[in-house]
C-alpha positions as CSV (number, residue, x, y, z in Angstrom):
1,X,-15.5,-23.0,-19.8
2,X,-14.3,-25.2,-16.8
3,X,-10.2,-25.4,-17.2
4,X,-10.0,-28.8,-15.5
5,X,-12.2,-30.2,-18.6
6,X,-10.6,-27.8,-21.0
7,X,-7.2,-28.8,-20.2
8,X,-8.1,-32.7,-20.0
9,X,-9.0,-32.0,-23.6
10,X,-6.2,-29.9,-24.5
11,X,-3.8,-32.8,-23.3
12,X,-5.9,-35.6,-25.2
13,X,-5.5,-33.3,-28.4
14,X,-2.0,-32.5,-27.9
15,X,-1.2,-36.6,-27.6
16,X,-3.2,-37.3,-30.6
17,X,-1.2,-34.9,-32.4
18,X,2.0,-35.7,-31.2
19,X,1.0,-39.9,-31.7
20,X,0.4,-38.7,-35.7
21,X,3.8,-37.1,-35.7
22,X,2.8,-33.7,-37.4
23,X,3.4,-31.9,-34.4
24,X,6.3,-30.5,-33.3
25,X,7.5,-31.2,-30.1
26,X,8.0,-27.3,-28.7
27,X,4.5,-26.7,-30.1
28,X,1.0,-27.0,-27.6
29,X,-2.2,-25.8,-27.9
30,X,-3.6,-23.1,-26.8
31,X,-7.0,-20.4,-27.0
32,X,-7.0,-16.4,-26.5
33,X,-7.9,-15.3,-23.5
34,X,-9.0,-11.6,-21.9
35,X,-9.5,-10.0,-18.5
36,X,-12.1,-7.3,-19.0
37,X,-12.7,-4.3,-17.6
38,X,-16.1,-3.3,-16.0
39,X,-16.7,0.0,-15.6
40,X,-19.4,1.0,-12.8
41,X,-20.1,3.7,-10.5
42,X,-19.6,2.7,-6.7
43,X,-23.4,5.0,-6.3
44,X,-26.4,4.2,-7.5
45,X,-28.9,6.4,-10.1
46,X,-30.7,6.4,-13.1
47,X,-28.9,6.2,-15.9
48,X,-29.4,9.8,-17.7
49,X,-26.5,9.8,-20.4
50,X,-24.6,7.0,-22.2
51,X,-21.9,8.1,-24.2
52,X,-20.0,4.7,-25.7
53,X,-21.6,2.1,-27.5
54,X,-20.8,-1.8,-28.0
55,X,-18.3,-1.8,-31.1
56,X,-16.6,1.7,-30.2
57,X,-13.1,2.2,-29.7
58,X,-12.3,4.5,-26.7
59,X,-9.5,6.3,-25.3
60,X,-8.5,6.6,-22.0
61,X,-10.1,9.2,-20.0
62,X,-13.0,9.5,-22.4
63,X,-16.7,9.8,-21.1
64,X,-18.6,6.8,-20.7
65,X,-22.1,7.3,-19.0
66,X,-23.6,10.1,-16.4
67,X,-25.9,9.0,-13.6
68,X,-28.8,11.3,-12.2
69,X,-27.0,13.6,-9.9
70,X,-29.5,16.3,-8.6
71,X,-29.7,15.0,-5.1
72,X,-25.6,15.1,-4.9
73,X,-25.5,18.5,-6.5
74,X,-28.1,19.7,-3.6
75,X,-26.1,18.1,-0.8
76,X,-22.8,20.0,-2.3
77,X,-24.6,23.6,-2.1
78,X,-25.7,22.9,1.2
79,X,-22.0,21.4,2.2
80,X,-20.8,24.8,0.5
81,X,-23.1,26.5,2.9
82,X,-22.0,25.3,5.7
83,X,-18.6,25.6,5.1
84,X,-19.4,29.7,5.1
85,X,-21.2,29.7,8.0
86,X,-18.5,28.1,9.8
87,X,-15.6,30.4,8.3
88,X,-17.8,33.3,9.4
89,X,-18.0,32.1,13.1
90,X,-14.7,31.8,13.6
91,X,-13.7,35.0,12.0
92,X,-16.1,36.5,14.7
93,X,-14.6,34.9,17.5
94,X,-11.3,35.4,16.4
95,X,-11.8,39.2,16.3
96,X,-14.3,40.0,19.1
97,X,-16.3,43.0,19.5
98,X,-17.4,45.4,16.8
99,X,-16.4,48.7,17.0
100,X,-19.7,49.7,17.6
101,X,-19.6,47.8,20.6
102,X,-16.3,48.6,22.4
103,X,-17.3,52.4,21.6
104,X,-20.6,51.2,23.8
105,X,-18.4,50.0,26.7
106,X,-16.0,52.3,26.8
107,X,-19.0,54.8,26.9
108,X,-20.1,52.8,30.2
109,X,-16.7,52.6,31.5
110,X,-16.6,56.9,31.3
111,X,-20.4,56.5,33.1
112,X,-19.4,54.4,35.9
113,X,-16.2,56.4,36.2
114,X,-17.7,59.8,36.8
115,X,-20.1,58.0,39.4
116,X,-17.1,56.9,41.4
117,X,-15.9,60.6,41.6
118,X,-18.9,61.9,42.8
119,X,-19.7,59.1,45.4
120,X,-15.7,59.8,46.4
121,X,-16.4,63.2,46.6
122,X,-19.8,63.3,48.6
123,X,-17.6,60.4,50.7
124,X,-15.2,63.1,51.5
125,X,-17.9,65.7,52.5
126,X,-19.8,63.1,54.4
127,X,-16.5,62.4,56.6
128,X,-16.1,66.2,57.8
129,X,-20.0,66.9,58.5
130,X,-19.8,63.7,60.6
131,X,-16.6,64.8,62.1
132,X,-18.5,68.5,63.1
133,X,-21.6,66.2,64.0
134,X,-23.4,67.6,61.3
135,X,-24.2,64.2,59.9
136,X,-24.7,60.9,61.9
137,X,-22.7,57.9,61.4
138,X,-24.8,56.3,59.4
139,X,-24.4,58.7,56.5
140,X,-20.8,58.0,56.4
141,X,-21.7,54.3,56.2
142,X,-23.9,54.6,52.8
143,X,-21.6,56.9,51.1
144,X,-18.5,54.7,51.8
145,X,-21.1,51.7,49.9
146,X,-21.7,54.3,47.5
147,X,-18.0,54.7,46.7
148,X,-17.9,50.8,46.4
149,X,-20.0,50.5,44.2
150,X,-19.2,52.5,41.9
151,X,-15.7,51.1,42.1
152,X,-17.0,47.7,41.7
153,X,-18.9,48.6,38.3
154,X,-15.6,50.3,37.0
155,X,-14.2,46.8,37.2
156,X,-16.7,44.8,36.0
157,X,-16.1,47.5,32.6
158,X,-12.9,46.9,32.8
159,X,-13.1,43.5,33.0
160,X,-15.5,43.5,29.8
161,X,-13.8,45.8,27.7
162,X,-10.3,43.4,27.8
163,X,-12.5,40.4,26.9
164,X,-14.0,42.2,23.7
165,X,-11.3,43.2,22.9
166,X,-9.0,40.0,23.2
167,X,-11.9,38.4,21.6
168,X,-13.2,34.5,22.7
169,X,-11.0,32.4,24.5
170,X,-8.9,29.8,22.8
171,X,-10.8,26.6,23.4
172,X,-13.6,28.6,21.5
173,X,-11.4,29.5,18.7
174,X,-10.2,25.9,18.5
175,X,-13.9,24.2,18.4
176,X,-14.8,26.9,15.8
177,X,-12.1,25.5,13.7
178,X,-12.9,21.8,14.4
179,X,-16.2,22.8,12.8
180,X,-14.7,24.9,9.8
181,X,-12.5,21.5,8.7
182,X,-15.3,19.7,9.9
183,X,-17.4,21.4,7.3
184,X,-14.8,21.2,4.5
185,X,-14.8,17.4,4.6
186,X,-18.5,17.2,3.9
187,X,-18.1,19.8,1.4
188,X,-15.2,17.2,-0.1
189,X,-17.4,14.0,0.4
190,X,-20.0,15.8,-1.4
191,X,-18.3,16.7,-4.3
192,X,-16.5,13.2,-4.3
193,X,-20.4,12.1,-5.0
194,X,-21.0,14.4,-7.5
195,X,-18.0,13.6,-9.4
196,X,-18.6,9.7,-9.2
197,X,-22.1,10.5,-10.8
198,X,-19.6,10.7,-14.1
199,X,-17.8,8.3,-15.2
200,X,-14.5,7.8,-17.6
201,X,-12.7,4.7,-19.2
202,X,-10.1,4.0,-16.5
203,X,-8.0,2.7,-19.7
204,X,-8.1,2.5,-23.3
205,X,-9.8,-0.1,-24.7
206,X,-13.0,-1.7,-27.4
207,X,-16.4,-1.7,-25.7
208,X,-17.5,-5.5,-25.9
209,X,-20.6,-5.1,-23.5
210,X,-22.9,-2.6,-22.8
211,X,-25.6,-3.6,-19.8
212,X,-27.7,-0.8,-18.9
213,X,-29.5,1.7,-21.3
214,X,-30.5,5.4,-20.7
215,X,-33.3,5.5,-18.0
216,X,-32.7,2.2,-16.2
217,X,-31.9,2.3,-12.7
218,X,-28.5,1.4,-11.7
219,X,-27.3,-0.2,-8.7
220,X,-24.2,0.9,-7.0
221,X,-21.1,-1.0,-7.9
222,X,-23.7,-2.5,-11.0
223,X,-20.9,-2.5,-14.3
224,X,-22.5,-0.5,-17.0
225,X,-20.0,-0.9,-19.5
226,X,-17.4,-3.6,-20.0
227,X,-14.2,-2.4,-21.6
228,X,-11.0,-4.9,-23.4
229,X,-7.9,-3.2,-22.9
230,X,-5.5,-4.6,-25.9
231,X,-2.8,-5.2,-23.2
232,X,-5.2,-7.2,-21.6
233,X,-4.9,-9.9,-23.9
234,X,-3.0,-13.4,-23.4
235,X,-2.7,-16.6,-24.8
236,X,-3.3,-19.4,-22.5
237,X,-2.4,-22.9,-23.2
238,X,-1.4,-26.3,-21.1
239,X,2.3,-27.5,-20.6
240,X,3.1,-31.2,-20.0
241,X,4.6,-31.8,-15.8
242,X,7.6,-33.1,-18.1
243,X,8.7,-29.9,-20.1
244,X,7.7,-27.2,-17.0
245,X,11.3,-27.2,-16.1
246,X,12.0,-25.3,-19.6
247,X,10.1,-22.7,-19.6
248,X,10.3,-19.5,-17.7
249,X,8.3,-16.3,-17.0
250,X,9.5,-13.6,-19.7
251,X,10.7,-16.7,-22.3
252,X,9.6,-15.6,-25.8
253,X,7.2,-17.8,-27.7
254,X,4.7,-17.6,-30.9
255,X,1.6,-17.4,-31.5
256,X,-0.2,-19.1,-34.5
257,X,-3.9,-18.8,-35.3
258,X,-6.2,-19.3,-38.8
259,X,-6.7,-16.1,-40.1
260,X,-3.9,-14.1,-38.1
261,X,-1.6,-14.0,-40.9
262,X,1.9,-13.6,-39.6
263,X,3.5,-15.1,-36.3
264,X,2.5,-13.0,-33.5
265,X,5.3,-12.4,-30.8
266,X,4.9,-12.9,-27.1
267,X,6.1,-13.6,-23.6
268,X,5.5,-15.7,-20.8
269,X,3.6,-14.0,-18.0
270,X,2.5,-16.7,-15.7
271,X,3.3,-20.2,-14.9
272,X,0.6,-22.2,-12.4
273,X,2.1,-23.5,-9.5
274,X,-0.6,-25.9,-9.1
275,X,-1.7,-28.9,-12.2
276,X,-4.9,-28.7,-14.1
277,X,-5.7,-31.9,-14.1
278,X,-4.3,-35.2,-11.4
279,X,-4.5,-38.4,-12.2
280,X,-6.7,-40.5,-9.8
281,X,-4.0,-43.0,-9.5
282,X,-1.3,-42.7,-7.1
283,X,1.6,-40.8,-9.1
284,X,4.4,-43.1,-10.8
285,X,7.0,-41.9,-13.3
286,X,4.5,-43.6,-15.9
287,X,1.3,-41.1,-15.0
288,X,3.0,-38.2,-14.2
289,X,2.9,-37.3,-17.9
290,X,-0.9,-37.0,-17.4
291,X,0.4,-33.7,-15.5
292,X,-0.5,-30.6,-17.0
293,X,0.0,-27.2,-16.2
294,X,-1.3,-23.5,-17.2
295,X,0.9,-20.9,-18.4
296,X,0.1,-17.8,-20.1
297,X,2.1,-15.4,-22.7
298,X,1.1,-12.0,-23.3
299,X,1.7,-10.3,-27.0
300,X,2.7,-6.8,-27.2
301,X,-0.6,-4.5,-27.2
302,X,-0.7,-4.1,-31.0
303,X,-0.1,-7.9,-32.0
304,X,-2.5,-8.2,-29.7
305,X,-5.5,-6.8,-31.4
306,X,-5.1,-9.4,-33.7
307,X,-6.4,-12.1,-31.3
308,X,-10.1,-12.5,-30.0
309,X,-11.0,-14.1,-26.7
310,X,-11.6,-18.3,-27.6
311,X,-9.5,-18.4,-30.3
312,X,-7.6,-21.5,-31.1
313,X,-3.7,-20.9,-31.1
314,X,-0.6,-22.9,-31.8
315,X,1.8,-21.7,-29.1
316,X,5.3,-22.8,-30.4
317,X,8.3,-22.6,-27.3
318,X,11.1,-20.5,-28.4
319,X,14.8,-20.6,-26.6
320,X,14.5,-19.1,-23.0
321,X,17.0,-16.4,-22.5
322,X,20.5,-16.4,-21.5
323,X,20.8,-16.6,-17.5
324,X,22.7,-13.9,-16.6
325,X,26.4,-14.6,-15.0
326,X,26.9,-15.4,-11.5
């Protein structure tokens, strides 16, 4: 319903009533009012399961409808996967070498070393046949490349066994972390997906709507259900520009409908700022009176099960509350 018509008509009714006298001056009109909750799922899937139907009354947390989740559940496992594989690595280069391995090089190291004592030795012999002139010169020269070579493989061994031991370097280790949180965050996002595949009333509340049936596709964001929390009902009704300067947020009023039995407690909750409905006539002190504006009063969440969105009300002003002392 448009509220600039509504509350055009809610003013032409409230001076009708108040020109025939049987109306109380504290007392407006009003209608019930609701904000609804739409429950959806921010991915989109066939609807498999639907748990709540229009008419139930469900309680917070409760399952409402499952969507086809085979192509999350897949992308979890793998996510899962990769998050092992990437744990693994970095275990790895965090502890170098197998065993196997440095027993290997250590082997080579005890190779190379014995080669260096021979070529030293036959280096020494070679020095005292050349000194007799047994030998020429130029057998000195090849064992003395002999003897440095062997003492250049002992380093290169060396040099090899402190690196498997130490295990990679540190920028290594650090990427293969990077990778392993890297991995965990899919692995989150992925279950995140799975879980949103499910989904539970945010809030209690009566299903009034139900929009999709088992085996419809549903697109993401698309409300399936459409929950009314009892909190989430309020009276609504239109105050004249003249008396908005006597009400305030939190003032108690009372709310009268056919059918509701007793008067049904309540407090204001919100006060426009801006008028329903203007006058096309420049304002005077005569038309200002055609000023309305909206306020709403919320029950407490029992009373207000007893009111249904469109309802006529009576709303009837009680005394605002004491202001406290300066």
């Amino acid at each position: 319903m448009n509220p600039r018509r509504h509350g055009t008509a809610l003013l032409l009714a409230a001076t009708l009533l108040s020109g025939c006298g049987g109306k109380p001056a504290d007392s407006f009109p009003g209608y019930a009012e609701a904000d609804y909750v739409r429950l959806a799922a921010p991915i989109s899937g066939t609807l498999t399961k639907l748990h709540l139907a229009r008419g139930d009354q469900a309680p917070a947390a409760a399952e409402a409808f499952v969507l086809e989740q085979d192509s999350e559940r897949a992308a979890r496992q793998e996510a899962t996967f990769r998050v092992a594989q990437a744990q693994d690595q970095l275990s790895n280069l965090r502890q170098g070498k197998r065993p196997d391995e440095l027993a290997a090089l250590r082997a080579q190291q005890a190779q190379a070393q014995a080669a260096l004592d021979l070529s030293s030795a036959e280096l020494a012999r070679s020095s005292k046949l050349v000194a007799q002139q047994f030998l020429s010169p130029a057998s000195l020269d090849q064992a003395r490349a002999a003897v440095a070579r062997d003492r250049g493989r002992i380093n290169e061994l060396n040099a090899q066994l402190r690196q498997a031991v130490q295990g990679a370097r540190n920028p290594e280790i650090s990427a293969a972390e990077q990778e392993v949180r890297a991995a965990q965050a899919q692995l989150e996002q992925a279950g995140w997906r799975v879980a949103q595949k499910t989904q539970r009333t945010p809030v209690a509340g009566d299903v009034v709507d139900v929009l999709y049936r088992e085996g419809e596709w549903v697109p993401a964001g698309a409300a399936v259900l459409t929950l009314l929390p009892p909190a989430n009902l309020k009276a609504r009704f239109f105050l004249p520009e003249a008396q908005l300067g006597a009400i305030a947020i939190g003032q108690p009023v009372t709310l009268q409908c056919d059918g509701c039995g007793a008067p049904i407690a309540a407090k204001i909750s919100f006060i426009a700022r801006e008028a329903e409905y203007t006058s096309p006539i420049i304002y005077s002190k005569e038309n200002r009176a055609k000023l309305v504006f909206m306020v709403e009063a919320r029950p407490g969440p029992q009373d207000a099960r007893r009111l249904h969105p469109g309802q006529p009300l009576e709303v009837r002003l009680n005394a605002a509350p004491a202001a406290p002392p300066s």
